[in-house]
N, C-alpha and C positions, 0 to 999 in steps of 0.2 A: 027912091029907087035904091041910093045908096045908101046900107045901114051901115052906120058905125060901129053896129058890130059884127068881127068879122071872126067867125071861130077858128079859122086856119091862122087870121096875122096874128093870135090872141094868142096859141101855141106855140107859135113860131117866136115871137117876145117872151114866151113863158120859159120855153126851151135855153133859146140865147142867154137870159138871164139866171136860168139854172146851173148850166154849162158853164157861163161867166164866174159866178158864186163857188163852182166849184174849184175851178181854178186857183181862185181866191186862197180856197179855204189850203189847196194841196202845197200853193208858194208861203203859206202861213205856218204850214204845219213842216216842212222844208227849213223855213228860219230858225223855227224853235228846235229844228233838232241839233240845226249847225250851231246854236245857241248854246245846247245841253252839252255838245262835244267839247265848245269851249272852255261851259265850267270846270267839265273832266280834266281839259287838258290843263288850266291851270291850278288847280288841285294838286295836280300830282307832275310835279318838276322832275326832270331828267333827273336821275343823282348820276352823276359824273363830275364829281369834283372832288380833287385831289387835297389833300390837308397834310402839307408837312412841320411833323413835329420836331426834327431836329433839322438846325441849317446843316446840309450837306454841300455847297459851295464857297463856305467861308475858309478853304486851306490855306489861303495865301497869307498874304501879312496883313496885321494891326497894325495901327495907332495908339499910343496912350503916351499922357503927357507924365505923369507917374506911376509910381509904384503900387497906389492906392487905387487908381482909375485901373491897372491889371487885375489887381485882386477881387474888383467887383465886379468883371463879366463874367460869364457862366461862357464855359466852353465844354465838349462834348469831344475832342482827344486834345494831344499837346499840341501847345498854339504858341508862337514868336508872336513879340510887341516889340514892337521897334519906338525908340522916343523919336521926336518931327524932326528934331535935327540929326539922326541917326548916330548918336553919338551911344547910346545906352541901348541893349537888347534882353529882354524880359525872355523866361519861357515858362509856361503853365502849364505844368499834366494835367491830367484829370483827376488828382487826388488834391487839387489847389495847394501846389509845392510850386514856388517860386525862384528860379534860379535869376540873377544875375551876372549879366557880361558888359564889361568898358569895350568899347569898338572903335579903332581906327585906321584909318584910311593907310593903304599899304600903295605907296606909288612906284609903279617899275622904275627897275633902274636899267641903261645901258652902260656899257663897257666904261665909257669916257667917266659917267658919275659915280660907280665904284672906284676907279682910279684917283678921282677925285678926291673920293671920301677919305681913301687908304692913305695918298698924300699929305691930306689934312691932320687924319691921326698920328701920322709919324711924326710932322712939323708939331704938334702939341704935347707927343713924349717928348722931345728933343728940348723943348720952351721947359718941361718939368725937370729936366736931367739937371740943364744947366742953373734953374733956377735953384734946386737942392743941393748944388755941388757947393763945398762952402770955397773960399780962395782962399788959395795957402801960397806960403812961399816957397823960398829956393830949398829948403830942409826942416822937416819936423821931424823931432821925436820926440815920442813920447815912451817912457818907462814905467811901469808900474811894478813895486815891488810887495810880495805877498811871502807869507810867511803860511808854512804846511806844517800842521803838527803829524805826526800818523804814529799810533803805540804798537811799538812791537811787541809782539808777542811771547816772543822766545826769552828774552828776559825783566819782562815788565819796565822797562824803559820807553819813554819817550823820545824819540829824535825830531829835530828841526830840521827841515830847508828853508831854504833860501831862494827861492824860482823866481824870474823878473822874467815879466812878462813886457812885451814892445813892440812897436811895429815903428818904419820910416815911411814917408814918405817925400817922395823926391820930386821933384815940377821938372820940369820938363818945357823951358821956356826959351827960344831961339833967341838968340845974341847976337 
């Protein structure tokens, strides 16, 4: 009574599996296109990326142990080198002209250590005074006696002096 075959359940399996298949085919055809976007998009990279050709935040200060280590960077306006101990200061234009500076340390003073200094210096003339001064006694003198030609003129004669030249000096020593 009951055939197995039944032309409505046969449609209805035909349909469902057509329907199903198509699905199929429209999630498949969905992949490949999200597929082809991707090749596109890694294809073709953003450009936004920046390239710079000169360091434009190097103004402040260098390093360099020599003279030699300044003259071989490349700089792009004039650039201070300072040596590590800060003792020597380099400057380079842009036309690779090299200037040198000796550098040292400048430490304030107050009132008290100018006074200081100024003391110092007067007590180190004073040590030179005395030490230049030769010592003498109660009375020197000395005479020097020189002899002046000079030609007169008016009647071609020569005359002589006689000039003595001298000086004393006297000490000055409490008794």
């Amino acid at each position: 009574m009951y055939n197995n075959y039944n032309p409505y359940l046969n449609n209805y399996n035909n349909l469902g599996q057509q329907s199903l298949s198509e699905k199929i085919d429209g999630q498949i055809a969905q992949l490949n296109q999200m597929k082809e976007q991707l090749k596109n998009n890694s294809q073709q990279p953003a450009i936004n990326q920046t390239f710079q050709l000169a360091p434009t935040n190097n103004h402040g200060i260098r390093y360099a142990n020599t003279i030699d280590d300044v003259s071989k960077e490349i700089i792009y306006f004039d650039t201070p080198f300072f040596s590590k101990d800060m003792s020597v200061l380099w400057i380079k234009d842009i036309k690779n002209n090299i200037k040198t500076y000796e550098l040292t340390e400048i430490i304030p003073k107050d009132e008290k250590d100018l006074t200081i200094e100024l003391l110092q210096s007067q007590i180190e003339d004073l040590k030179g005074m005395i030490k230049n001064e030769p010592v003498s006694t109660n009375v020197t003198s000395k005479q020097d006696a020189t002899d002046t030609s000079t030609n007169d003129n008016s009647n071609g004669n020569a005359s002589k002096k006689n000039k003595s030249t001298g000086f004393q000096k006297v000490s000055r020593s409490k008794e």
